[in-house]
Structure formats: C-alpha cells, structure tokens
C-alpha positions in Angstrom: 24.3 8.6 -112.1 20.9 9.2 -110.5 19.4 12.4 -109.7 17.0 12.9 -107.5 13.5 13.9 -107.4 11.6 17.2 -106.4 7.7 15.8 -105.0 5.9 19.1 -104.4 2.7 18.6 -102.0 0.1 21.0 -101.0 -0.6 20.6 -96.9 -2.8 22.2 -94.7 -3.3 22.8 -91.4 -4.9 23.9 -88.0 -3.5 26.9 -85.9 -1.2 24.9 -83.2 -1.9 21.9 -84.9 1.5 19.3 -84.8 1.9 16.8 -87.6 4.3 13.9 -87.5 5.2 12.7 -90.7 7.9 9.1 -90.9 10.2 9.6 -93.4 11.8 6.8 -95.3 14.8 5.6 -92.9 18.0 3.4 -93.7 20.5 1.7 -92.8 23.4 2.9 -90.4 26.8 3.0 -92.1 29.0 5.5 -92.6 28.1 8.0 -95.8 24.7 7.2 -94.5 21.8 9.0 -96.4 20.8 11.7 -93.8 17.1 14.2 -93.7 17.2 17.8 -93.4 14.3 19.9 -93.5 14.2 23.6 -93.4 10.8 25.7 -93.2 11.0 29.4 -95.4 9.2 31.1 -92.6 9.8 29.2 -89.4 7.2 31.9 -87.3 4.3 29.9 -89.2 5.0 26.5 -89.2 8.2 24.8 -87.3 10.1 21.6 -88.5 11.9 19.3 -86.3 13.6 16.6 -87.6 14.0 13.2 -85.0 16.1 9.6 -85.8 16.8 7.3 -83.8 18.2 3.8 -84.8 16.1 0.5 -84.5 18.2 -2.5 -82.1 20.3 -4.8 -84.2 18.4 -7.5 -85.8 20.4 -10.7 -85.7 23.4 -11.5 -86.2 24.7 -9.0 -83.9 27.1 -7.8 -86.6 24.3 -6.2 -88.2 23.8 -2.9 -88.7 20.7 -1.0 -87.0 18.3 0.3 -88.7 17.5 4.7 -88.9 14.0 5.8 -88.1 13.5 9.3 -89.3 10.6 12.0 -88.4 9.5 15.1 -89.4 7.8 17.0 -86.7 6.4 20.4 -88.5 4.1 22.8 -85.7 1.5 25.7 -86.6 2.1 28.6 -85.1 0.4 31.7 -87.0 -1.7 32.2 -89.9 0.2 32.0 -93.7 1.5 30.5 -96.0 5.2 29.2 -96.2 7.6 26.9 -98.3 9.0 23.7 -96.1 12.0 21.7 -97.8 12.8 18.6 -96.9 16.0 16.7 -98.6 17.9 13.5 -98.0 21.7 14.0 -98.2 24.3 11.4 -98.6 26.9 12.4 -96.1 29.8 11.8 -98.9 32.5 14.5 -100.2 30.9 16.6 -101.3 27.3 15.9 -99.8 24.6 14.5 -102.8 20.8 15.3 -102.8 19.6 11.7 -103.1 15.5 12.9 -102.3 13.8 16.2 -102.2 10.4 16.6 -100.9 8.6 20.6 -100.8 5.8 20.9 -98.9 3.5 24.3 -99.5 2.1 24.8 -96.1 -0.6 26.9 -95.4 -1.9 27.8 -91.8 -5.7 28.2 -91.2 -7.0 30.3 -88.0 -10.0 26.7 -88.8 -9.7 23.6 -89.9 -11.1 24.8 -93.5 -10.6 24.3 -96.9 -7.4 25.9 -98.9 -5.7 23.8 -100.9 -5.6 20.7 -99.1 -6.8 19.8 -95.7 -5.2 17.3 -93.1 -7.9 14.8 -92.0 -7.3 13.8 -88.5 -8.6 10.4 -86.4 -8.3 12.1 -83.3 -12.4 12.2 -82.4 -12.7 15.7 -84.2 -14.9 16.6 -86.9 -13.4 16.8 -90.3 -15.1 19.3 -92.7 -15.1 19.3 -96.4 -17.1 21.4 -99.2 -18.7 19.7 -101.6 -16.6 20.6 -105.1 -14.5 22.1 -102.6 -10.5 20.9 -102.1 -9.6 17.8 -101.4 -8.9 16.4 -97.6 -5.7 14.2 -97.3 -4.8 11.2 -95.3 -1.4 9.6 -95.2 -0.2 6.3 -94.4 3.4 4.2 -94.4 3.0 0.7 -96.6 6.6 -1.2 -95.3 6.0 -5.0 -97.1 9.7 -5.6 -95.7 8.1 -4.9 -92.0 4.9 -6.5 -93.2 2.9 -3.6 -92.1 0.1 -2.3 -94.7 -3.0 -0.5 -94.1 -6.7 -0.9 -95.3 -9.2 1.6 -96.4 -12.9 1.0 -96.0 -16.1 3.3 -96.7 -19.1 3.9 -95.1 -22.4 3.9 -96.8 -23.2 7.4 -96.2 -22.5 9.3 -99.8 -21.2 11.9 -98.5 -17.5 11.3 -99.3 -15.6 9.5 -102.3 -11.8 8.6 -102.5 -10.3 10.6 -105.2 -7.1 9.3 -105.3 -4.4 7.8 -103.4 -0.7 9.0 -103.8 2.5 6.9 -103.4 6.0 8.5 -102.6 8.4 6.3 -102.4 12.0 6.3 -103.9 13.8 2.8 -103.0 13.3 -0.5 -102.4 11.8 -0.2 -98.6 13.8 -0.8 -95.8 13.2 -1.3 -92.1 11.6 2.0 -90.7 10.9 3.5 -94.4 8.6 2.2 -97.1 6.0 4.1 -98.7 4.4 7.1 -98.0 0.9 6.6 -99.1 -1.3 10.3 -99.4 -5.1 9.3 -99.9 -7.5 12.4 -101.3 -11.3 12.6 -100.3 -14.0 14.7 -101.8 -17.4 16.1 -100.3 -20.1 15.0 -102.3 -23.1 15.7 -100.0 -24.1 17.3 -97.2 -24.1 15.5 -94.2 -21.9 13.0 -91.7 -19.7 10.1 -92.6 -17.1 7.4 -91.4 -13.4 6.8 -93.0 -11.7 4.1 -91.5 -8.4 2.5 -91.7 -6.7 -0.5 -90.1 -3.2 -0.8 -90.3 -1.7 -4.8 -90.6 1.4 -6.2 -88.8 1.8 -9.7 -89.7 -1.3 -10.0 -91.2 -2.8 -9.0 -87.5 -5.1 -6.0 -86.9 -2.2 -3.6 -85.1 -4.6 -0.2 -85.7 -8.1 1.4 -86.3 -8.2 5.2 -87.3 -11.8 6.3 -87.4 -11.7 9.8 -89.7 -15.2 11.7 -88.9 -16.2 13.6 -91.9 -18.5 16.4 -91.8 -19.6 17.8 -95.8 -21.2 21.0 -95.5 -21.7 23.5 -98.5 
C-alpha cells in the first residue's frame, strides 16, 4: 500500500497578485483521484480550485482526460498555511498527494522567503545573498510539451536549482511540476527566458526581467 507524500514549498507574493498553478490531472472514471485545496486564513490569500475534462481522444470509447487548477489570490498582508491534497473518491476517501504551500503576502514584490518571478513586463527584484526567486513550469513528455531555460550574459543572476514534483507516470493535462530557483549575484539588470516545446515546435517565450539591487 502506498502512502502519500507531504511536499512543503515556501511561496511568495504581491498584494492582489493571482497565481494559477496546473495540477497534475487524470483520467475520468469513477473513484477518480480528485484536488482539494483549503487556505488556513482565506482573508490573505484565496484558493479556487477549476477542472474541466479534455475531449475524447480516439476511439470514442475513451475516457477524457481531467485538467485541474489551482487559482490562489492575495488579498492582505500575512502569512498563512494553504493545503492542497488529491483524494481518491473511494470508501472511505484516500490521500493519494499532499502538497502545503507557506504563503506569505508582501504590501511589494520583495524578498521573504521565496519570491514569485513573473514574465508579465514587470521588474523582478532580488537581493544579492538575499532569498531565492522561483519560477515554475509543467514538463508533460506524454503531451510532448517541455520547456527550455536560457541565460543572459549579464552576471547578475545564477540558477540555483530547479525542483521537480511529480508523483506518477504523467498523463494528459498532468506531468511535472518543475520550480526553478534564482539568486542575485550583482547589482544590476538581466534577462531569464524560457520557451516552452509542443512537438518539438516553439509554442511559448516568457521573458523574466530581473532587477539585483543590494
């Protein structure tokens, strides 16, 4: 019998700032593995959980494919404890995945603990020797989607690390969630940028501006 596993990841992020998150999905059957996630104080950050169930892929007798995503919104400064769990709907119900995410909620984008980096044409800013700044990405080999990481010359950045949650073999819509770390080094402005693959096709470019003060 397998039990299942507690990954416990420090997030954290912008006043009003939204983060969608994919979750590993599955397959739809019945006693189908289903998400939950519940957030300890709900007045700082809000979850939402989403699905929604991919069209048959042939033969028609084939069953669709779940999509799951976490929605989680900043409302107020603080710090609070979100849980996120996959449940096989059997009797009784069976923790397959566990997943705790400390949140904490910055008035700035700032460093405590870990900081979000977003590709939305914003500034990023680290601290050199300061915490770490956090990425993620979905690798799906099944849906032939990967992504690429590539540097800029500018020094002022280094990839630390690079994270992979993942808990079964990957399945349309799931895969594995891939958390890559940066570090200021020096002061100054640099370039992050990742392409994501479909088919061995360019299908994305996220540009991450990066902005190392003291």
């Amino acid at each position: 019998m397998s039990t299942s596993v507690d990954h416990n990841l420090p997030l954290a992020l912008c006043l009003n700032q939204s983060l969608d998150l994919p979750l590993p999905g599955g397959v739809v059957r019945p006693g189908a593995l289903v998400w939950h996630a519940e957030s300890k104080d709900p007045s700082i950050a809000r979850v939402m959980l989403t699905s929604v169930a991919l069209p048959r892929e042939p033969p028609a007798t084939a069953r669709p494919a779940m999509v799951w995503h976490l929605n989680i919104k900043a409302l107020k400064p603080g710090k609070t404890t979100i849980k996120v769990r996959e449940t096989a709907e059997t009797h009784p119900p069976k923790d397959q995945y566990k997943l705790t995410l400390e949140v904490n909620v910055l008035e700035q984008k700032q460093q405590s603990g870990a900081v979000w980096l977003s590709g939305d044409g914003q500034e990023n800013p680290l601290k050199i020797g300061g915490d770490l700044g956090w990425f993620e990405t979905t690798e799906n080999p099944s849906a032939r989607t990967h992504w690429t990481f590539t540097p800029d010359d500018s020094g002022v950045y280094e990839l630390v690390d690079v994270v992979g949650v993942s808990k079964r073999p990957p399945v349309m819509g799931g895969g594995t969630q891939m958390f890559w770390q940066f570090r200021g080094v020096k002061e100054g402005h640099g370039m992050a940028v990742f392409q994501r693959y479909f088919a061995g096709e360019v299908a994305e470019l996220v540009k991450i501006a990066i902005t190392v003060v003291k």
